[in-house]
C-alpha positions in Angstrom: 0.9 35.4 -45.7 0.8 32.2 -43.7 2.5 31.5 -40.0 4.2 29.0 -39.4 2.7 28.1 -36.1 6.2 25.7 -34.8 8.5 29.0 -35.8 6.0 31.7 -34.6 7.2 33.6 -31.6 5.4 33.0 -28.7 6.1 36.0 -26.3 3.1 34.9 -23.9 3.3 33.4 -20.6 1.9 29.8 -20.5 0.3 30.8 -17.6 -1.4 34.5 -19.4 -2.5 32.1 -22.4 -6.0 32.0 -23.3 -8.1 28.9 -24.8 -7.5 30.7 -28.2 -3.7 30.9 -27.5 -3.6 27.1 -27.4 -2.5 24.7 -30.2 -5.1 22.5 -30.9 -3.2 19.1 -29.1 -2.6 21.4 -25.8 -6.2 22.3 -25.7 -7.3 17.9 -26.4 -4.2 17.1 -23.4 -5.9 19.6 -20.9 -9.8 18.7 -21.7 -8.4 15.2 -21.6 -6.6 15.8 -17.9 -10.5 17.6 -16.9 -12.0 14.0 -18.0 -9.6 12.2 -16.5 -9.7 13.9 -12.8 -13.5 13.4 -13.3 -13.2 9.7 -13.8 -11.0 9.8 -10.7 -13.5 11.0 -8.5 -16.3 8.8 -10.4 -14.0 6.0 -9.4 -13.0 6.7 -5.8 -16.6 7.7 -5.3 -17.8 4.2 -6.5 -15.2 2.2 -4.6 -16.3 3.8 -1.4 -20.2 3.3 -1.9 -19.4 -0.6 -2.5 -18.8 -3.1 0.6 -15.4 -3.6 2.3 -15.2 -6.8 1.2 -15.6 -5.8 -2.7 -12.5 -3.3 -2.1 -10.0 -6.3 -1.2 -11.0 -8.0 -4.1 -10.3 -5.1 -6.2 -7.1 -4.8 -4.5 -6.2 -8.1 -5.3 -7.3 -7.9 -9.1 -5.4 -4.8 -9.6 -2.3 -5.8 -8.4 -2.8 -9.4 -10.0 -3.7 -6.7 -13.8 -0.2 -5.1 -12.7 1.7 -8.4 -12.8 2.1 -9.5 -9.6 1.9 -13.0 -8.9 3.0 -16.4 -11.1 -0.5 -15.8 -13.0 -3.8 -14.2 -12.8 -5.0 -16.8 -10.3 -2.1 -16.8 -7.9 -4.2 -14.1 -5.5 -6.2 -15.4 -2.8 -8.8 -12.6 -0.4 -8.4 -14.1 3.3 -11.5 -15.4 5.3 -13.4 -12.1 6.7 -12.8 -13.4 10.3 -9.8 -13.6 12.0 -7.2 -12.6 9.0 -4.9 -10.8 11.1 -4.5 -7.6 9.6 -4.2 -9.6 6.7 -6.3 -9.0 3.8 -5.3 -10.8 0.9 -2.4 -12.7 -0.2 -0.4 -12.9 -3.4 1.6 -16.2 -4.1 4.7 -15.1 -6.7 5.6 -18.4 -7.8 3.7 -21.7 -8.2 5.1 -23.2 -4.8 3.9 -20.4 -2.7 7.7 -19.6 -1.1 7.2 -16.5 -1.7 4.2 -14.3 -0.8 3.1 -10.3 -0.8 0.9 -9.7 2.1 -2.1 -7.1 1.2 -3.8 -4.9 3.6 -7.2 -2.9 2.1 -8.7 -0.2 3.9 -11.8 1.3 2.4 -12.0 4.6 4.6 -13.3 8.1 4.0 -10.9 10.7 2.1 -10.7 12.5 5.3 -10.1 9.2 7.6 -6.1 8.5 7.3 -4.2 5.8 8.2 -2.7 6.2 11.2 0.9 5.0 12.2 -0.9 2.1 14.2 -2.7 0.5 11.5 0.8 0.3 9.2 2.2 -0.8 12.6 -0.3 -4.1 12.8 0.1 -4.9 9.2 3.8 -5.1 9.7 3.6 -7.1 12.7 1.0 -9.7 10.8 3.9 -9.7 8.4 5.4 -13.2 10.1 7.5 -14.8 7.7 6.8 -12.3 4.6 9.2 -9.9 3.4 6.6 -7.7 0.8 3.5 -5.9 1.7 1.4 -3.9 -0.1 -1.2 -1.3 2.1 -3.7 0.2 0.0 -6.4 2.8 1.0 -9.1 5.2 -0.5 -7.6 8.1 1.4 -4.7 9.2 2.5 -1.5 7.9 5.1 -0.2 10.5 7.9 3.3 11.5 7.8 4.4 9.2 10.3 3.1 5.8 8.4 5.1 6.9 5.7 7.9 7.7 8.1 7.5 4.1 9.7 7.5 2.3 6.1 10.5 4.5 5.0 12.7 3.5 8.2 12.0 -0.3 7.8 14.7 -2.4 6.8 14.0 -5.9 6.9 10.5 -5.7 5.2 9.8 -4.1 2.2 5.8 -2.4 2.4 4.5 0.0 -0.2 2.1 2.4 0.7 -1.1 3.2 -2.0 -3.3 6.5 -1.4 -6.4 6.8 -2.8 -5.3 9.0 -5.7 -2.3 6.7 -6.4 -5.3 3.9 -6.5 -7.6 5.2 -9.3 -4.4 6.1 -11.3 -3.5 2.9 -11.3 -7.0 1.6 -11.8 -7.6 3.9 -14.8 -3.4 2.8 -16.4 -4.7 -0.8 -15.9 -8.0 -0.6 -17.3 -9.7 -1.9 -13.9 -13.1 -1.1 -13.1 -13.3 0.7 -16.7 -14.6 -0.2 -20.3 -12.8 1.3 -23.4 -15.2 3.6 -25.3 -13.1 5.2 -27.6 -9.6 5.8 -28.0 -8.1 9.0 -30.3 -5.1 9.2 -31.8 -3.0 12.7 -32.5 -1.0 12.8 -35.6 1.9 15.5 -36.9 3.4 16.1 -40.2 6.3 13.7 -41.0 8.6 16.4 -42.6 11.1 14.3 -44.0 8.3 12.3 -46.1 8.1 15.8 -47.8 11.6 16.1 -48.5 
């Protein structure tokens, strides 16, 4: 007598189930999630062996890959010296009126960014409304407090683990190798 597996009672806790217990597309979705956290940490772990100056250009093409900016060439990296706190800028239309400042910090996962360092960027922010600060680690609660309680500027804040997500959805950094696709019976072709 055959089971149909959709109808079959399932009286087990998700969390009691064994590798047997799983359907074969829960069992691809959570090797899947174990190759994906690795490239993650492949990833963050390559970002932070490569100079500081590689990491704002990154920066730059990722947010240029997410559609920021009038077109892919509308990103500039500042001069090393002397940028303010300042380290890249994204022009959204052709005319430059309006701008996203960028800040890139390239620390340790343990080294946050501190209230201070969100505290320069927005002060460098003369003239600028939008602001992006990205970093490999992590911000304290009080730099997220600071950006939340602004008002006239509009800064979003970009953890490392936010980072490589966004790296891996936008194919930055990354070759395709292979991609799978997961297929179900259409039921009403069988009607």
């Amino acid at each position: 007598m055959e089971t149909n597996i959709k109808n079959a009672p399932n009286n087990t806790n998700k969390s009691e189930r064994t590798e047997e217990d799983l359907l074969p597309e829960e069992k691809i979705e959570k090797t899947y999630q174990l190759y994906r956290n690795s490239l993650k940490a492949q990833l963050l772990n390559r970002i932070l062996s490569c100079h500081p100056s590689f990491f704002e250009q990154l920066v730059l093409d990722l947010l240029l890959k997410m559609g920021y900016g009038f077109d892919d060439q509308s990103g500039t990296v500042t001069s090393k010296s002397h940028d303010g706190g300042i380290d890249g800028i994204i022009y959204e239309d052709s005319l430059g009126l309006s701008k996203i400042y960028i800040q890139a910090k390239r620390y340790g996962t343990k080294n946050k960014v501190g209230i201070e360092q969100i505290k320069n960027f927005y002060a460098s922010m003369q003239g600028v409304n939008k602001g992006v600060f990205i970093t490999t680690s992590s911000f304290i609660k009080t730099a997220n407090d600071f950006v939340n309680d602004q008002k006239d500027k509009n800064i979003i804040l970009i953890d490392g683990e936010h980072l490589v997500d966004l790296m891996i959805k936008h194919g930055i950094g990354l070759e395709k190798v292979k991609t799978y696709a997961l297929y179900k019976l259409n039921e009403d072709y069988f009607e």
